[in-house]
C-alpha positions in Angstrom: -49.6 -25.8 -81.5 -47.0 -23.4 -82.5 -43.9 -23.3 -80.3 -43.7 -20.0 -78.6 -40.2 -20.5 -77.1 -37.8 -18.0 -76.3 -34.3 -17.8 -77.4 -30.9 -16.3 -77.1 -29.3 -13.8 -79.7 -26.8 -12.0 -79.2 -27.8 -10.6 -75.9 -31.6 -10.8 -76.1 -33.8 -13.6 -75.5 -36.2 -13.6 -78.5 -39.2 -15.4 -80.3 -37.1 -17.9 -83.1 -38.5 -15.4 -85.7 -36.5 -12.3 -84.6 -33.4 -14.5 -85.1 -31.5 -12.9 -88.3 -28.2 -13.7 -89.4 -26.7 -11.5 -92.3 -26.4 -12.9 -95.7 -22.7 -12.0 -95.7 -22.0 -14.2 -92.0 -19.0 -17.1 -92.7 -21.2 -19.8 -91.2 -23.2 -19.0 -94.1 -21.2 -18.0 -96.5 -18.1 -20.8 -95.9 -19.9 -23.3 -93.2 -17.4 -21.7 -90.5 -19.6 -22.2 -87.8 -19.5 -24.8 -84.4 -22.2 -25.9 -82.4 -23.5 -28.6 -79.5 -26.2 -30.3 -78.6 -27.6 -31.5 -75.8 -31.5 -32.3 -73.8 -32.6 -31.1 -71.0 -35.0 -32.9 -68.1 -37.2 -29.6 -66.7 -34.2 -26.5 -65.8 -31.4 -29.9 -65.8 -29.5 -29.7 -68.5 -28.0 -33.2 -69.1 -24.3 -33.4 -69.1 -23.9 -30.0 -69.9 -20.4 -29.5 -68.5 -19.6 -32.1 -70.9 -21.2 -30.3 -73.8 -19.5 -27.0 -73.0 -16.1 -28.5 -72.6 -16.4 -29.7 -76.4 -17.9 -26.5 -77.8 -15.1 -25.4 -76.4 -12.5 -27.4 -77.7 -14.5 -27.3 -81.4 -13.9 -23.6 -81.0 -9.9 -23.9 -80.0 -9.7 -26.0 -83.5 -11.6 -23.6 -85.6 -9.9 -20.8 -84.4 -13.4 -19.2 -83.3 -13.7 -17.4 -80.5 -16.4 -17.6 -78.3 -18.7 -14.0 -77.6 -19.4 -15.4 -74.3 -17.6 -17.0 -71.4 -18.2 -20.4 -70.6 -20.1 -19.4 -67.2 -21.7 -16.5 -69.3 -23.2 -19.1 -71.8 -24.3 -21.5 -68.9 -26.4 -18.7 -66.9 -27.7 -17.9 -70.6 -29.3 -22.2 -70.9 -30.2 -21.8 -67.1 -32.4 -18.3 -67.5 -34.1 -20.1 -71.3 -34.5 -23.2 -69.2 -36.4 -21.3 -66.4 -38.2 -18.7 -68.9 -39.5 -21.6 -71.1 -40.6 -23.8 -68.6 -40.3 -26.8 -70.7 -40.8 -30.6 -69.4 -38.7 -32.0 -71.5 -36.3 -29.5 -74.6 -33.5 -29.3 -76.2 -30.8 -26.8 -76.3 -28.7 -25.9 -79.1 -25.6 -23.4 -79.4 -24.0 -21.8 -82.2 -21.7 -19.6 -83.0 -21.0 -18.5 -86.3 -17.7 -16.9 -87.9 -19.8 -13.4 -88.3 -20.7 -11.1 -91.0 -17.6 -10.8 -93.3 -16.5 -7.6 -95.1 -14.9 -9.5 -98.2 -17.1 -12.9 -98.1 -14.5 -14.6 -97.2 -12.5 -13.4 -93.9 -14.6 -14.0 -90.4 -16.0 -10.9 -88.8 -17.3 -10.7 -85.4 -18.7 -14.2 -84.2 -22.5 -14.6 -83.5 -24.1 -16.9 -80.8 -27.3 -17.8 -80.9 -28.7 -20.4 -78.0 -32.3 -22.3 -78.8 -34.3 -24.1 -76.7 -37.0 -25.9 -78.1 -40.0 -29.2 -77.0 -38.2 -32.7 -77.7 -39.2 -35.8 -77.7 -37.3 -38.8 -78.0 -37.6 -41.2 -80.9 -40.3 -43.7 -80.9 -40.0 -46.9 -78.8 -40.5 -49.0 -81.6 -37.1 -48.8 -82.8 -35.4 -49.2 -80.3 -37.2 -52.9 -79.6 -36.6 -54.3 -83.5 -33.6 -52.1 -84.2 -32.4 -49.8 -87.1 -30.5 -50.1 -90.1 -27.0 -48.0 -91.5 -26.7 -47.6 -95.2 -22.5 -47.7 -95.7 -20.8 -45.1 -97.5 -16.8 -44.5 -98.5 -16.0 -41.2 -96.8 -13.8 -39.8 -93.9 -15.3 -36.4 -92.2 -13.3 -32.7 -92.5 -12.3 -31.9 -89.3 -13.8 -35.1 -87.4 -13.3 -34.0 -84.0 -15.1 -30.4 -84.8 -19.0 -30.4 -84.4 -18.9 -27.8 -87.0 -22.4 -27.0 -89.3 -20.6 -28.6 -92.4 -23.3 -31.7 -92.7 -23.2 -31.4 -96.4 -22.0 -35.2 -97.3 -24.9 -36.3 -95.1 -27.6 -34.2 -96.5 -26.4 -35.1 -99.8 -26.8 -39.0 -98.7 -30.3 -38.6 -96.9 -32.6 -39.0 -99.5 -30.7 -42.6 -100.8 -30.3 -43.8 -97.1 -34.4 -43.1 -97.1 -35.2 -44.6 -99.7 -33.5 -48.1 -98.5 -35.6 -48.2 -95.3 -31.9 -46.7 -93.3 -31.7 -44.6 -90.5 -28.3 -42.9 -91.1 -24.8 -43.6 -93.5 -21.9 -45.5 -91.6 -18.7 -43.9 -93.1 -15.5 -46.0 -93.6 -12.4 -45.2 -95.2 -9.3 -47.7 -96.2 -11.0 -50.7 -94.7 -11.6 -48.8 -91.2 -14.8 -47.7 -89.8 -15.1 -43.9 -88.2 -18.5 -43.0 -87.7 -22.2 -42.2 -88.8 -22.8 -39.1 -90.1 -24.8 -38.0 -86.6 -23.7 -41.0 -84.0 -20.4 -43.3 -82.8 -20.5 -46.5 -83.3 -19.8 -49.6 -81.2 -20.0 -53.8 -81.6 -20.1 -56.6 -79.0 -17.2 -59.6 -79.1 -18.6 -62.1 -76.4 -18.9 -59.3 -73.3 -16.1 -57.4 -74.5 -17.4 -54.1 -75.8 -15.4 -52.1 -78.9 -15.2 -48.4 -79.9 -12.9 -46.3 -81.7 -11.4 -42.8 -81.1 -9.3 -42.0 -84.1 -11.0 -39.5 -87.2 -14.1 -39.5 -84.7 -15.7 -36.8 -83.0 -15.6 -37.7 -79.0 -19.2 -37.5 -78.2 -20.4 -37.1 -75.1 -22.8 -39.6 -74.9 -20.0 -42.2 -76.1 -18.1 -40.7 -73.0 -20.8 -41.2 -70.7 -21.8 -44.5 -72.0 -18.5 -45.6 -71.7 -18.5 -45.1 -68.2 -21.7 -46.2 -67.5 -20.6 -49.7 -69.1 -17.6 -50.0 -67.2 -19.0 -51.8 -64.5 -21.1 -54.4 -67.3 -18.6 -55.3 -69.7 -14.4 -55.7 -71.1 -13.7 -52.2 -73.2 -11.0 -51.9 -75.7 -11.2 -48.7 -77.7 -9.0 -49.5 -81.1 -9.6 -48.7 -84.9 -12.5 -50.6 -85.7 -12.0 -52.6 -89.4 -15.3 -52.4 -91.6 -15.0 -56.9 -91.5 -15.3 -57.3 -88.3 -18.0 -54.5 -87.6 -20.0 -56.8 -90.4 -19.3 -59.9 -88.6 -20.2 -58.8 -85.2 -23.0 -59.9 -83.1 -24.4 -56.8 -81.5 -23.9 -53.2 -82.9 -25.5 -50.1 -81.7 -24.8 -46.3 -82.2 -25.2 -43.1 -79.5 -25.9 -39.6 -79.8 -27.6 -37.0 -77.5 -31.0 -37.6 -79.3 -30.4 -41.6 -79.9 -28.8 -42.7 -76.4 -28.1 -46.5 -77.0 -29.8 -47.3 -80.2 -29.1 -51.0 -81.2 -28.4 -51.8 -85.3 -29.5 -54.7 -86.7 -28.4 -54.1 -90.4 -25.6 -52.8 -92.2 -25.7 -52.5 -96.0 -27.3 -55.4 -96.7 -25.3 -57.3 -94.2 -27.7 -58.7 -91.2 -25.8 -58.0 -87.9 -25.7 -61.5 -85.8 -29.3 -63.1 -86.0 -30.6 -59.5 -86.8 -32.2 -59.1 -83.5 -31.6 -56.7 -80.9 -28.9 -58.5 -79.0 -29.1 -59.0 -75.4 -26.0 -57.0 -73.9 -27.1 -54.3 -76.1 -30.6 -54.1 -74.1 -28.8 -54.5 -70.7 -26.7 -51.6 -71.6 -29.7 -49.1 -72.6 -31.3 -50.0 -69.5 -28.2 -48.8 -67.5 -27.7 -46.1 -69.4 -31.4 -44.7 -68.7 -30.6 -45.4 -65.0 -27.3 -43.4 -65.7 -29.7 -40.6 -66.6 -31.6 -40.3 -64.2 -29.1 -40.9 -61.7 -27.5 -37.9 -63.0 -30.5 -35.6 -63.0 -31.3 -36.5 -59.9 -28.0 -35.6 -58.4 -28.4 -32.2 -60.2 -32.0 -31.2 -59.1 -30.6 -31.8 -55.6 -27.2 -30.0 -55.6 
């Protein structure tokens, strides 16, 4: 069934179709161009003053200004949300660098705001685990989420090919991130993260909170040796959550199994979720 969604362009809500950048736009042209991305339960948006506060901050390092306020682009998700009527969706917003007069120089920035079905990935991984394929790479601008996926895309087809999910860059001995996800291990109930040359995701911030009350945190550079040697790793994202690894290269990750602090730790964070929606729907 086609998806007959509206979405948000510049000041009109539209079919996807009727979106048209220019040719000559930066974020096409150069990759100067931000976005975020985030679910939504119904017409709740999930963490989505968390989401704005980045895309804001990705904007304040680009140098991009935003062609709507903060509240302006909020009232925008809330009237797609309502419109669309969608049980469970995604939202994305970007703004590009606009159309350019010397294909080069930014012009007047762009926004466009999609809301489409989603559906989370299937159950099946999440109950034998994934694997990371490990690549030697540090990101451009690694607390931006800018467009500029190029590295990754160039990556996907080997990480296929060996059965991966995603690429787990490290740099110099240290570990930063994969391509779409933070990364964390287990050491006995101590739980580790980093926060250097990654970008803060706000799953990993809400994650983090939810595991406050569960486990030790220490949030330090992470060296490639000891993510290796660990006995539970997982990865989060807004499409992921808490999605346990159980293979790195072709290094096994404890007794390959999905580790047992690992599961506790999805189950709260599901309960996190729908904690937080709830509050929401009734505010």
């Amino acid at each position: 069934m086609a998806n007959t969604s509206l979405h948000y362009f510049n000041g009109k809500y539209v079919p996807k179709d009727e979106i048209k950048l220019s040719i000559d736009d930066v974020g096409i042209l150069r990759g100067y161009a931000i976005f975020d991305f985030f679910k939504a339960r119904g017409v709740t948006p999930i963490f989505i003053e968390d989401h704005l506060a980045r895309l804001t901050g990705s904007a304040q390092q680009m140098n991009l200004r935003l062609p709507l306020s903060l509240g302006e682009i909020e009232d925008v998700i809330h009237v797609l949300l309502s419109k669309n009527a969608l049980a469970y969706s995604s939202i994305k917003v970007i703004v590009t660098g606009g159309e350019s007069a010397d294909g080069f120089s930014p012009g007047k920035p762009q926004i466009i705001i999609l809301n489409n079905p989603f559906s989370d990935p299937p159950e099946a991984i999440y109950k034998s685990g994934v694997s990371l394929m490990l690549h030697e790479y540090l990101r451009d601008l690694p607390q931006v989420k800018s467009t500029a996926y190029a590295r990754a895309l160039s990556l996907q087809a080997e990480w296929n090919d060996a059965g991966h999910i995603d690429v787990l860059y490290h740099q110099n001995g240290l570990v930063s991130e994969v391509s779409r996800s933070n990364v964390y291990y287990f050491e006995g109930d101590t739980l580790r993260t980093n926060v250097v040359d990654v970008l803060q995701g706000v799953t990993r911030k809400n994650v983090l909170k939810c595991a406050e009350e569960l486990f030790n945190i220490q949030i330090a550079p992470i060296e490639l040796s000891s993510l290796l040697a660990a006995e539970e790793v997982f990865i989060t994202s807004s499409t992921k959550k808490v999605l346990p690894i159980v293979r790195i290269g072709e290094q096994p990750i404890g007794d390959g199994q999905v580790g047992g602090r690992t599961k506790k730790l999805m189950m709260a964070f599901e309960s996190y979720i729908d904690k937080y929606v709830a509050v929401k729907q009734c505010s």
